[in-house]
Each structure stands twice: as structure tokens, then as C-alpha cells.
KOLPATOR-441222 format. One record per residue: residue number from 1; residue in one letter; x, y, z of N, C-alpha, C, O in turn. Coordinates in steps of 0.001 Angstrom, whole numbers, plus 500000, padded with zeros to 6 digits. Example, Ala and Ser with C-alpha at 12.3 -4.5 7.8 and 13.67 -1.06 7.14 Angstrom:
BALUM_resi_resn_nx_ny_nz_cax_cay_caz_cx_cy_cz_ox_oy_oz
BALUM_1_a_513190_494310_507800_512300_495500_507800_513200_496700_507800_514236_496681_508465 $
BALUM_2_s_512850_497750_507080_513670_498940_507140_512900_500030_507870_513409_501138_508039 $
END
This chain:
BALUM_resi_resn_nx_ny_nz_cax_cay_caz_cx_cy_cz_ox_oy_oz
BALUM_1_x_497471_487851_485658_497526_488100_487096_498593_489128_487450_498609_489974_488345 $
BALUM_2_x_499312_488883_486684_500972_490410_487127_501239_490720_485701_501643_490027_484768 $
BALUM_3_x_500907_491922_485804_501100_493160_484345_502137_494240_485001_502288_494629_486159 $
BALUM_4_x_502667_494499_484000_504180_495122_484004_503362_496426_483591_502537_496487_482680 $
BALUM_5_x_503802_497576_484541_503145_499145_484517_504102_499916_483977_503844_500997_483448 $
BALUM_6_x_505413_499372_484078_506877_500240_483937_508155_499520_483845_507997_498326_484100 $
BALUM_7_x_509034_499751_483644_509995_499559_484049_510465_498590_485602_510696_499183_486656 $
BALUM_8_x_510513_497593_485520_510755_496975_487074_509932_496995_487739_510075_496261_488716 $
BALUM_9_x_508537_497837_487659_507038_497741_488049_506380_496531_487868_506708_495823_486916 $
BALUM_10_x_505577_496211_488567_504723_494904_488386_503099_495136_489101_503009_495354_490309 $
BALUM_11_x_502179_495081_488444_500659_494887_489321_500069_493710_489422_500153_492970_488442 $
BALUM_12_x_499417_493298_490479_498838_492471_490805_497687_492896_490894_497358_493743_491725 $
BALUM_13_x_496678_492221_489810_495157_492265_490279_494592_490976_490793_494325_489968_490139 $
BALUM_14_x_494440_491209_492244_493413_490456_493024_492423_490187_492986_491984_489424_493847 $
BALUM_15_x_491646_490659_492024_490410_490693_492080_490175_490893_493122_490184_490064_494032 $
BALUM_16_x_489804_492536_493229_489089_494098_494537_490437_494106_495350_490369_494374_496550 $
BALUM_17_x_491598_493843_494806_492430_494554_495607_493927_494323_494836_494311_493300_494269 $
BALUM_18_x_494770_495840_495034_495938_495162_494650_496882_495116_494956_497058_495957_495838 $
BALUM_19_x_498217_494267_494626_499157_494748_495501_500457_495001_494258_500178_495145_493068 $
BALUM_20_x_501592_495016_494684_502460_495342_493260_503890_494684_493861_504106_494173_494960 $
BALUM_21_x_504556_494843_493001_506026_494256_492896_506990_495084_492326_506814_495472_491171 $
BALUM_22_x_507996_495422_492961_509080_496351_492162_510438_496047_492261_510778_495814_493421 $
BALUM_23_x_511439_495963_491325_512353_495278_491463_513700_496731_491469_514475_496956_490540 $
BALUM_24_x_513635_497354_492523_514072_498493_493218_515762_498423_493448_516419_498412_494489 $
BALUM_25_x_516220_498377_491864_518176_498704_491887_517996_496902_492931_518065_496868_494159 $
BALUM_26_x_517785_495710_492099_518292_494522_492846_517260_494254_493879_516842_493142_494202 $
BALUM_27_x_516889_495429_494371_516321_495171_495853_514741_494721_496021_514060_495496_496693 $
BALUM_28_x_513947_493313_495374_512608_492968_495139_511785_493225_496366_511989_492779_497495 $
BALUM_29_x_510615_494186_495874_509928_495097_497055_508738_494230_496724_508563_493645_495655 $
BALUM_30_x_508056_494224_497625_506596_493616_497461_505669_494748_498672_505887_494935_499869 $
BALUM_31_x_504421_495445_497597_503923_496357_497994_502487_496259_498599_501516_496560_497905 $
BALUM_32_x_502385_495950_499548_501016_495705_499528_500566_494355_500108_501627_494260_500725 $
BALUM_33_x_499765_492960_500531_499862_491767_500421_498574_490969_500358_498418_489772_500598 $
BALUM_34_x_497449_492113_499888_496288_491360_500115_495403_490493_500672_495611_490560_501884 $
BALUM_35_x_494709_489874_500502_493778_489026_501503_494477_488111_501779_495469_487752_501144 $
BALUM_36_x_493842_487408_503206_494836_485541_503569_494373_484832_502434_495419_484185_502379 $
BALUM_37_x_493593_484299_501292_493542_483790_500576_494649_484062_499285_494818_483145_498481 $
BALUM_38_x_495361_485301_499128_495799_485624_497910_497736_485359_497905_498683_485617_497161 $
BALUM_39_x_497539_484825_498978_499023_484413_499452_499822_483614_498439_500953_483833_498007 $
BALUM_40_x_498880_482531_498130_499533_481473_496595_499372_482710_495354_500429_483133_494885 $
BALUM_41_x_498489_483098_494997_498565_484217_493635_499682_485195_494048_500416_485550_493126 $
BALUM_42_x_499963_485736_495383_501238_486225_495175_502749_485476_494916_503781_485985_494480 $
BALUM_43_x_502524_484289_495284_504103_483328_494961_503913_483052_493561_504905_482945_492839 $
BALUM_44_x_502748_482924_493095_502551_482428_491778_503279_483227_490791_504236_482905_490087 $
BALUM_45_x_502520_484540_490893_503206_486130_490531_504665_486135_490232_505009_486018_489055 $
BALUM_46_x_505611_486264_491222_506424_485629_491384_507783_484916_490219_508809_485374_489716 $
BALUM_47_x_507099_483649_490192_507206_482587_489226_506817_482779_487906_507542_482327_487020 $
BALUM_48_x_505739_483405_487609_506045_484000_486189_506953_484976_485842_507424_485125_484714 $
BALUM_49_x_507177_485582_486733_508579_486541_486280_509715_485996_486645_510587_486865_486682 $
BALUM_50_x_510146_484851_486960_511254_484255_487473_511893_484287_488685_512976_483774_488967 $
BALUM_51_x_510979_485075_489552_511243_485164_491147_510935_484317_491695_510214_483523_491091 $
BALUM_52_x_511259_484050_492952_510953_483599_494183_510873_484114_495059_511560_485100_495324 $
BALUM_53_x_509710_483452_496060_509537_484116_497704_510376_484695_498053_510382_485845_498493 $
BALUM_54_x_511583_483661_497841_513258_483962_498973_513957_485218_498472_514956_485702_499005 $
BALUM_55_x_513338_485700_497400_514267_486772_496483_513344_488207_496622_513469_489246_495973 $
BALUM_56_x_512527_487929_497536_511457_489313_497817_512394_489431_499343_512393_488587_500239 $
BALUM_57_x_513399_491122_499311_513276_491789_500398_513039_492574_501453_513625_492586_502536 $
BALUM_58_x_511914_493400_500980_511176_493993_502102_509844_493941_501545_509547_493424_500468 $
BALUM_59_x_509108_494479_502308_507297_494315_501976_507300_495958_502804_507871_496388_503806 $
BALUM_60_x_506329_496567_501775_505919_497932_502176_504870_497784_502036_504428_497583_500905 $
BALUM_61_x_503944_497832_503290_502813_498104_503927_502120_499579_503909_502441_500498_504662 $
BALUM_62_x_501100_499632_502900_500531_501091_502778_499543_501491_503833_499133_502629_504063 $
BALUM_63_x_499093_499899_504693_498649_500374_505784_497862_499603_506307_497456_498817_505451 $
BALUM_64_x_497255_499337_507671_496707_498278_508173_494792_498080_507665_493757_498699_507915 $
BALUM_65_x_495138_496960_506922_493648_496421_506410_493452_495363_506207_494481_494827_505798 $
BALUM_66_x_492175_494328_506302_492130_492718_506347_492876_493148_504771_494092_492969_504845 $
BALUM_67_x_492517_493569_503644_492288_493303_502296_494351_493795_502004_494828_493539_500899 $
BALUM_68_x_495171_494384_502993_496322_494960_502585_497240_494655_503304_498330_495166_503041 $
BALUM_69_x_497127_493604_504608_498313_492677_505312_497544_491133_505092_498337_490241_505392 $
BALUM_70_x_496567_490747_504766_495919_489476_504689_496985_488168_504226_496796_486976_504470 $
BALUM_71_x_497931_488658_503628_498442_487680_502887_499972_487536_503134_500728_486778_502526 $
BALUM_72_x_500320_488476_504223_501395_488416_504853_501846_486831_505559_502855_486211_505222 $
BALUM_73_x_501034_486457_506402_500880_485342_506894_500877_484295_506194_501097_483214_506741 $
BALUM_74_x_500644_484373_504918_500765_483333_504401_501512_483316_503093_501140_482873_502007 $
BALUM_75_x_502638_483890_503428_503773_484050_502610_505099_482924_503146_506252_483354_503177 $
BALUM_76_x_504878_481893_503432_504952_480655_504273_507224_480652_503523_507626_480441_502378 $
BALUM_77_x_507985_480950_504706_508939_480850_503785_509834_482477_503696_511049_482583_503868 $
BALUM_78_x_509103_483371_503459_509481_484751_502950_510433_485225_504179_510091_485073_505351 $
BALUM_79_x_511982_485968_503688_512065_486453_504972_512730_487875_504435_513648_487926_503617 $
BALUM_80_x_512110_488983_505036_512047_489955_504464_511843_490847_506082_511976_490241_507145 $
BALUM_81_x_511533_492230_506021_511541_493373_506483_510428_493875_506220_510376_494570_505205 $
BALUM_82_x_509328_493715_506938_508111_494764_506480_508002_495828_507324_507974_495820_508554 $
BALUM_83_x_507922_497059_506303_507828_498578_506584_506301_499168_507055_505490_498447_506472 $
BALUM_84_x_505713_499986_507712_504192_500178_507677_504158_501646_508833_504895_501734_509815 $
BALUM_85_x_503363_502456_508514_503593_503446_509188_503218_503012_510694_502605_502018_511083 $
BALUM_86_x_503826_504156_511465_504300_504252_512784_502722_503858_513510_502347_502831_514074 $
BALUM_87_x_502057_505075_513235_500805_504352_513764_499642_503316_513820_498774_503211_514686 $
BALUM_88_x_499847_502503_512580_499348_501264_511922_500556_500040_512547_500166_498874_512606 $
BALUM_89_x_501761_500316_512921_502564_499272_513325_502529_498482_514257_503240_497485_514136 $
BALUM_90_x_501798_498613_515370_500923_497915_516401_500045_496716_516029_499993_495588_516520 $
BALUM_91_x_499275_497364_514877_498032_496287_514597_498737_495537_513754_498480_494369_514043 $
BALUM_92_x_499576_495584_512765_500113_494841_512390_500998_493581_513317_501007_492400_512971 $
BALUM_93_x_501636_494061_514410_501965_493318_514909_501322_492431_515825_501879_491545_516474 $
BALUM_94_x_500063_492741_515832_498764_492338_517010_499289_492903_518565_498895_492410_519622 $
BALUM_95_x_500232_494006_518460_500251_494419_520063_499435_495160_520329_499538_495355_521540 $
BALUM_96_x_498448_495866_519836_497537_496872_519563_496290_496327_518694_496476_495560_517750 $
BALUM_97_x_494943_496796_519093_493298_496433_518471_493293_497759_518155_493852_498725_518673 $
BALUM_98_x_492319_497601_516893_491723_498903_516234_490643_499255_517362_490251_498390_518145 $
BALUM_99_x_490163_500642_517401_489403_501170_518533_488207_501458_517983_487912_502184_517033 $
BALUM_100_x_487388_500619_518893_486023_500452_518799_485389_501980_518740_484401_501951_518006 $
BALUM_101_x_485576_503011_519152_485126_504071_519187_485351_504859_517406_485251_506085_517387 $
BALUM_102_x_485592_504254_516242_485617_504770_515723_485154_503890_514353_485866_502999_513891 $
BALUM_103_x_483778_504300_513747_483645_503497_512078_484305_502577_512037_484146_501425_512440 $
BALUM_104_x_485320_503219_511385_486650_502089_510706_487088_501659_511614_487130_500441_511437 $
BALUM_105_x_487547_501956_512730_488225_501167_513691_487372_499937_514171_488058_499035_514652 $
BALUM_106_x_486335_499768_514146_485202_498896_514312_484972_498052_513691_484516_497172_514421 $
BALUM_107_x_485016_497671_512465_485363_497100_510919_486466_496538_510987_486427_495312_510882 $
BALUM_108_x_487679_497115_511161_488771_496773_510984_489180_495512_512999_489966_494573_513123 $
BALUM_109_x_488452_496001_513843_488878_495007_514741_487614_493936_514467_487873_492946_515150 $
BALUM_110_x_486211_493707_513665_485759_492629_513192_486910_491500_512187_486944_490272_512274 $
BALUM_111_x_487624_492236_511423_488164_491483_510496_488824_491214_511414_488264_490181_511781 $
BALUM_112_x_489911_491425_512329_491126_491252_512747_491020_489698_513137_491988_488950_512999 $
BALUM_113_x_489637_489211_513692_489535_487920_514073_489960_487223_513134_490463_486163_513507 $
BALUM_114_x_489953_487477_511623_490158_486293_510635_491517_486739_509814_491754_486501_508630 $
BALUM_115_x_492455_487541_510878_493960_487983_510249_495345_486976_511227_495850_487540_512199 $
BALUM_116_x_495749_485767_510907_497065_486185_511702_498056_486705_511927_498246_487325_510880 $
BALUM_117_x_499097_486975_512741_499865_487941_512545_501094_487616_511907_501434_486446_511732 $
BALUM_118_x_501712_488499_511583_502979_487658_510932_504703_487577_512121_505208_488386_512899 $
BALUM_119_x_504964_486618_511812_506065_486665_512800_507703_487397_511676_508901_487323_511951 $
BALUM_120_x_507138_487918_510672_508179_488587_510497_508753_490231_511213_507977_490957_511835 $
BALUM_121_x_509772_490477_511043_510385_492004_511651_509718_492806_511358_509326_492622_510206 $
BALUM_122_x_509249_493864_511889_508223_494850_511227_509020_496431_511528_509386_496734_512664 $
BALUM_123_x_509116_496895_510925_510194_498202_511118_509083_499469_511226_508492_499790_510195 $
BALUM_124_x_508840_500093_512326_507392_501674_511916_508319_502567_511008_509530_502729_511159 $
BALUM_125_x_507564_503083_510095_508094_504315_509541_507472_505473_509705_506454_505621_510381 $
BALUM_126_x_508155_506482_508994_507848_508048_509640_507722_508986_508493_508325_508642_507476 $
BALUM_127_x_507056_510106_508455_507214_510722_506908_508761_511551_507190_509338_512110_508123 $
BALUM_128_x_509043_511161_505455_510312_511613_505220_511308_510638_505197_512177_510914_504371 $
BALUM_129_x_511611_508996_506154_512011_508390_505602_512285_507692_504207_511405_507652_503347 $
BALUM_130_x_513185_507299_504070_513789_506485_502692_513903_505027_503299_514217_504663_504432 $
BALUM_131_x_513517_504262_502085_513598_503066_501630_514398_502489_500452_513751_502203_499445 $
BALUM_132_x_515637_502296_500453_515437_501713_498838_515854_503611_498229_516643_504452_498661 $
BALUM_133_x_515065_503612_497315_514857_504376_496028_513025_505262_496594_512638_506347_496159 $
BALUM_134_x_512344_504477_497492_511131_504956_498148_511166_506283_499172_511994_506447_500067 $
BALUM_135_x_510241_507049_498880_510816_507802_500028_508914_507700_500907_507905_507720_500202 $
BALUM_136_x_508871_507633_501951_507769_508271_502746_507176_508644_503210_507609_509075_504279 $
BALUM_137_x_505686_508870_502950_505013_509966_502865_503746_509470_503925_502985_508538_503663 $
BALUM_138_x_503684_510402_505328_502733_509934_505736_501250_510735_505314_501026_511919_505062 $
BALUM_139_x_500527_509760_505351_498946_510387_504488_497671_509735_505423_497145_508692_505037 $
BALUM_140_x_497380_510153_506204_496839_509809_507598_495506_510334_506944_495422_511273_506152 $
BALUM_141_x_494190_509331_507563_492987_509860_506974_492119_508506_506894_491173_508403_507675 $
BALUM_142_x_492460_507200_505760_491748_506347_505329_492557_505243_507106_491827_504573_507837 $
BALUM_143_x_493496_505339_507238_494078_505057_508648_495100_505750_509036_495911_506358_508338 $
BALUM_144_x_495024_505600_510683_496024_506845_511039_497285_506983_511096_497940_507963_511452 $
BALUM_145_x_497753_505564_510587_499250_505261_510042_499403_504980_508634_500084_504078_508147 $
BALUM_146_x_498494_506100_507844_498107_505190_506172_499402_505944_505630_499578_507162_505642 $
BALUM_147_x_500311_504920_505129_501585_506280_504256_501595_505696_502796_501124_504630_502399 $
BALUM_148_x_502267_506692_502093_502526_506573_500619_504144_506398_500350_505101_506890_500949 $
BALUM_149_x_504093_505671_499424_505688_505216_499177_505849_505857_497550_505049_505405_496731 $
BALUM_150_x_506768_506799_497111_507219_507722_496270_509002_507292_496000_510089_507508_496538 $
BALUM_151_x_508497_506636_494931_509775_506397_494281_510319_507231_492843_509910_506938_491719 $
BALUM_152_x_511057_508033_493053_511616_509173_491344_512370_508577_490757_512464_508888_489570 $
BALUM_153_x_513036_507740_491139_513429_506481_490063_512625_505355_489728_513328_504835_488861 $
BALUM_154_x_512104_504982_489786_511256_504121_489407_509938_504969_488704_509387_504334_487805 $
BALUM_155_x_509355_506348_489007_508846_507171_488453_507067_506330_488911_506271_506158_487988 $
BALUM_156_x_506752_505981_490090_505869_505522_490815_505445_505947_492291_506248_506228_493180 $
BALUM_157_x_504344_505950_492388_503817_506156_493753_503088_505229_493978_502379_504740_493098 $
BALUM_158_x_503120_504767_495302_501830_503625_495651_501642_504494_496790_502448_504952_497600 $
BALUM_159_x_500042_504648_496628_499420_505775_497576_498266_504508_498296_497418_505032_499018 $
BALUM_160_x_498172_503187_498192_496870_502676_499409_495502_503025_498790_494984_503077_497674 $
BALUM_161_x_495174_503242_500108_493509_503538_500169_493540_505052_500109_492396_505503_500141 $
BALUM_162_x_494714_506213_500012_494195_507279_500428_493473_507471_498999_492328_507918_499083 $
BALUM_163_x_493860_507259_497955_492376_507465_497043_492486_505876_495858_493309_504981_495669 $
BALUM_164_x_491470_506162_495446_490760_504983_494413_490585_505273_493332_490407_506487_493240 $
BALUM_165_x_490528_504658_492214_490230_504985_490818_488827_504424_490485_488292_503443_491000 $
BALUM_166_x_488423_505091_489698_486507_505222_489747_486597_505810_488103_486921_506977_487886 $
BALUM_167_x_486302_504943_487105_485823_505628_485844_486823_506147_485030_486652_506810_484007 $
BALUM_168_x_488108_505737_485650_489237_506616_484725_489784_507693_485673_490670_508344_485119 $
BALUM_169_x_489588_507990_486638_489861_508983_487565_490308_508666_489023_490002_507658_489660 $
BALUM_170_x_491008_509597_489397_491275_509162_490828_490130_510168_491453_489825_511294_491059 $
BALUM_171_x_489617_509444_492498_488994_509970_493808_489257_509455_495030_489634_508286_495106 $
BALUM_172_x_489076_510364_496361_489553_510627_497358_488803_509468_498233_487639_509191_497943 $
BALUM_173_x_489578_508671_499487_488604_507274_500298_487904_508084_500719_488116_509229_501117 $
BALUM_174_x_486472_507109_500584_485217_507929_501200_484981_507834_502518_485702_507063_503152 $
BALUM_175_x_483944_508574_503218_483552_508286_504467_483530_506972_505097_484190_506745_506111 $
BALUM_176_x_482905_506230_504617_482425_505027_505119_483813_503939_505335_483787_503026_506161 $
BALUM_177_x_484836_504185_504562_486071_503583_504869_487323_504253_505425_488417_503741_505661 $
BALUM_178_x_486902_505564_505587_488248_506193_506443_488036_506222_507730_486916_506035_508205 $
BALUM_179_x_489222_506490_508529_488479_507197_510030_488180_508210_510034_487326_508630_510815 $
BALUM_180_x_489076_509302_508739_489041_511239_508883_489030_511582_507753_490136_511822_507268 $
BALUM_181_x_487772_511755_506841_487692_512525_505501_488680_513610_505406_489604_513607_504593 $
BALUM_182_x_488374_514855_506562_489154_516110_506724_490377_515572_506368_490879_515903_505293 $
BALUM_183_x_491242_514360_507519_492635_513906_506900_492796_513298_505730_493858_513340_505109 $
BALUM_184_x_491842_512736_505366_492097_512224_504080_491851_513791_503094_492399_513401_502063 $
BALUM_185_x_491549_514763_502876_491660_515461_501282_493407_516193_502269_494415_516272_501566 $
BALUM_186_x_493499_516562_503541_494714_517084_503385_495786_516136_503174_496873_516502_502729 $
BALUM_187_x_495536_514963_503466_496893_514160_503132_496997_514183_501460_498152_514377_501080 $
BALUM_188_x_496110_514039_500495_496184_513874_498800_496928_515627_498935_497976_515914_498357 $
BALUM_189_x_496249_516495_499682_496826_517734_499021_498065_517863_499591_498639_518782_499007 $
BALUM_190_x_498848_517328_500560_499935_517142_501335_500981_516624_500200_502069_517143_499949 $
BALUM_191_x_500428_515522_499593_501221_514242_499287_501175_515077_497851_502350_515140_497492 $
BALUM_192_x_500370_515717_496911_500730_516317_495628_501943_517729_495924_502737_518097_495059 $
BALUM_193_x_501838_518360_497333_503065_519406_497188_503903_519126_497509_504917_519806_497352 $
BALUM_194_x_503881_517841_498194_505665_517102_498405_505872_515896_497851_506881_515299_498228 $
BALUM_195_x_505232_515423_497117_505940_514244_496210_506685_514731_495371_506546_515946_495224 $
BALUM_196_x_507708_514062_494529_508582_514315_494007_507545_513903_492238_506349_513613_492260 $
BALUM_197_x_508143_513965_491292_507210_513324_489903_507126_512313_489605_508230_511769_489643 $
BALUM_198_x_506138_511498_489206_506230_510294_488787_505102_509833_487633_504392_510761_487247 $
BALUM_199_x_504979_509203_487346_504174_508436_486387_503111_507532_486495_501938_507615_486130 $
BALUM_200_x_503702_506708_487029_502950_505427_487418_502145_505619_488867_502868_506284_489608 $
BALUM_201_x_500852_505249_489543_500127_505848_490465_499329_504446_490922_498125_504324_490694 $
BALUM_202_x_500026_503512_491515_499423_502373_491898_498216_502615_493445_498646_503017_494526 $
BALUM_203_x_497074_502350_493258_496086_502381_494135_496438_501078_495054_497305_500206_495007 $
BALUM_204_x_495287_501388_495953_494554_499972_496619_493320_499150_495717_492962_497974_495653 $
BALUM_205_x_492864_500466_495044_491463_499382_494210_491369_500513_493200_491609_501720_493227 $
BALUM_206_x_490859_499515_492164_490586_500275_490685_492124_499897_489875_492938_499067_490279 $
BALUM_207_x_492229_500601_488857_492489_500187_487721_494286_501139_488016_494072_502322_487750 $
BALUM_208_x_495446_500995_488342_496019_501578_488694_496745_502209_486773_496850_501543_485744 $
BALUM_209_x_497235_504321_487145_498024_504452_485904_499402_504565_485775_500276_504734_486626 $
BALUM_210_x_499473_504389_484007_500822_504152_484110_501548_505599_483768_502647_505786_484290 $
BALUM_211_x_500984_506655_482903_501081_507798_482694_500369_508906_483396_499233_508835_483864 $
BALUM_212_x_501170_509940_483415_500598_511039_484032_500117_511220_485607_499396_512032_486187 $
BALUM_213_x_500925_509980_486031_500135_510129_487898_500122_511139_488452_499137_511350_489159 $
BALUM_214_x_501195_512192_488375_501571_513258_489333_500215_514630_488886_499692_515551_489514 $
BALUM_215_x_500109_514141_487639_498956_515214_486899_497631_514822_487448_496739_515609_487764 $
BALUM_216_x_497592_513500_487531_496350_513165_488113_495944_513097_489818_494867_512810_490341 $
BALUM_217_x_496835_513358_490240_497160_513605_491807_496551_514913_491941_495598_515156_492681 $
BALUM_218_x_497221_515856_491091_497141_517548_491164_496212_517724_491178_495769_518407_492102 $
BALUM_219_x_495318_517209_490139_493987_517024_489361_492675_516917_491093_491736_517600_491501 $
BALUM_220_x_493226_515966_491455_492462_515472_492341_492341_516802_493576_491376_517527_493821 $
BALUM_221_x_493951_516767_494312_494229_517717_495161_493363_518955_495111_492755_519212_496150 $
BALUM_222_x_493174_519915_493890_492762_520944_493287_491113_521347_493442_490481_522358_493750 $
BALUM_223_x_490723_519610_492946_489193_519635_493205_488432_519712_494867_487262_519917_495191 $
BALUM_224_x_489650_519452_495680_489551_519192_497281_488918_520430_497928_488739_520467_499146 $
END
């Protein structure tokens, strides 16, 4: 259930979704939080590496989705700081509905009925902020607050939904799950000329790598 990608890296496969764990100079990050059901597999997680809930301090939110705050809520206990870009920080907090006028926004306020919210602190972020050892990157496209978190010490990126791994490869979120294709290939080509290098390239779905991420970013960007 939690495979070690790196150094202080950790993945979680959810089965169809993932989230990760990084133990950031002391500071235990939890990336991601999956469905309301996956709330115990994340404490579980946890406990095989000798953590606890109480020892996770912030949660970085790659962006508002039933399948990528689901399990926030039921982190029963946790008290932490969750990060999530500026324009996704609303729905997270339920002060704001996704807008019916758009695909995804339509989808995403069906699920919302079966999300509660979390009563933890929720901080918006902005591109170019720092976290930690994280720096971020907003990548607007799959949602319009979707950001990427770029860590050069840790030698990792967790990029979300803005792309997926398919066959050994990264590819770009498709139509049917973004709000803005157009934003989605400029945010990958955004996010390959200003990320810093790294290695490790944790997704939202598929098989996340542990070598060569920044090559496989380029890779992607190039084909755009």
C-alpha cells in the first residue's frame, strides 16, 4: 500500500488514485488525500512507516477533486495546515460550488454532494510560493486552481491531474476531465521551463516515476 520512490518519498496506491507522503527536513507532508473511503488506508500508511496522524504537518492539495480532498474529512484527529491553490480554495472550503456552466465544473458539483468539508485551516496558494523545501507552481487547466508542488531537495514533483501516466509515459489531462485543454498543454509547458530538476514525478493516476521525471516532463511539453 506505501512504496518508498526516494529518499523520504512515499506512494500511496489507492487503487485509481494516489496520494504520497514526504518526510520534508522533519516536516511530514501528506500530498494529496484521496477518496472519503481511503481515509483508514491513509492512517494505516502511516503506521507502517512508524508515523502517526498527529505527526503529519501540512497536507498539499494539488487541487479540488471528489478522488483528491475525499479523505481529508476523514482524517479524524489530524491537525495540520492544508495548502491548495488560490482558485480551488473556496471549494475546498465549501464557501464556493463548482460552476455548472462548465463540463468539469458540473461533475465536480455532482460529487460535491458526497464530500464533507474539512474543518481544518486551509491556507490559498499562489505560483511562486514556498512550502517547506516545495516550491509552487500554478498549472491551471485540469482545474482553475490546479498547482504543482516542486521540491529540488527531495528531487520530486507532484504535478495532480495536470497529466497521467498511460503505458510508461506521461500524457497530458484530457478533455473530458479538464475545464481548459488549451490551459492544460500551457501549464505542462509552463511547469517544464520553470521547474527546477527532479527525478521523481508523482501523478494523480497511473504508475508514478522514480527516475528521469524532469526528462519526461520535457518529453511531454515538446510533443504539445
Amino acid at each position: 500500500m506505501v512504496t518508498q520512490l526516494g529518499e523520504d518519498v512515499w506512494w500511496y496506491d489507492l487503487q485509481g488514485v494516489n496520494a504520497y507522503l514526504v518526510d520534508d527536513d522533519g516536516e511530514l507532508t501528506l500530498v494529496d488525500t484521496g477518496n472519503p473511503w481511503d481515509g483508514r488506508n491513509l492512517i494505516l500508511g502511516l503506521s507502517d512507516l512508524e508515523y502517526s496522524l498527529q505527526d503529519v504537518e501540512r497536507v498539499l492539495l494539488t487541487h479540488y477533486d471528489f478522488d483528491h480532498v475525499g479523505g481529508l474529512a476523514r482524517l479524524h484527529g489530524l491537525d495540520a495546515t492544508v495548502y491548495v491553490g488560490r482558485a480551488d480554495a473556496p471549494l475546498v472550503t465549501g464557501e464556493a460550488k463548482p460552476p455548472l456552466s462548465n463540463h468539469k465544473g458540473a461533475l465536480q458539483r455532482a460529487l460535491s454532494l458526497f464530500l464533507t468539508d474539512s474543518a481544518l485551516p486551509v491556507e490559498p496558494v499562489d505560483d511562486g510560493d514556498e512550502i517547506g523545501s516545495f516550491t509552487v507552481h500554478h498549472t491551471p487547466g485540469h482545474t482553475p486552481g490546479h498547482v504543482a508542488y516542486v521540491s529540488e531537495a527531495r528531487s520530486a514533483a507532484f504535478v495532480g491531474d495536470l497529466v497521467r501516466e498511460t503505458g510508461g509515459e506521461l500524457g497530458a489531462s484530457p478533455w473530458i476531465m479538464s475545464y481548459d485543454t488549451d490551459e492544460v498543454a500551457a501549464s505542462v509547458e509552463g511547469l517544464a521551463a520553470d521547474a527546477g530538476d527532479f527525478d521523481i514525478v508523482g501523478m494523480g493516476h497511473g504508475v508514478p516515476f522514480r527516475q528521469r521525471g524532469r526528462e519526461r516532463l520535457d518529453r511531454l511539453a515538446d510533443s504539445l
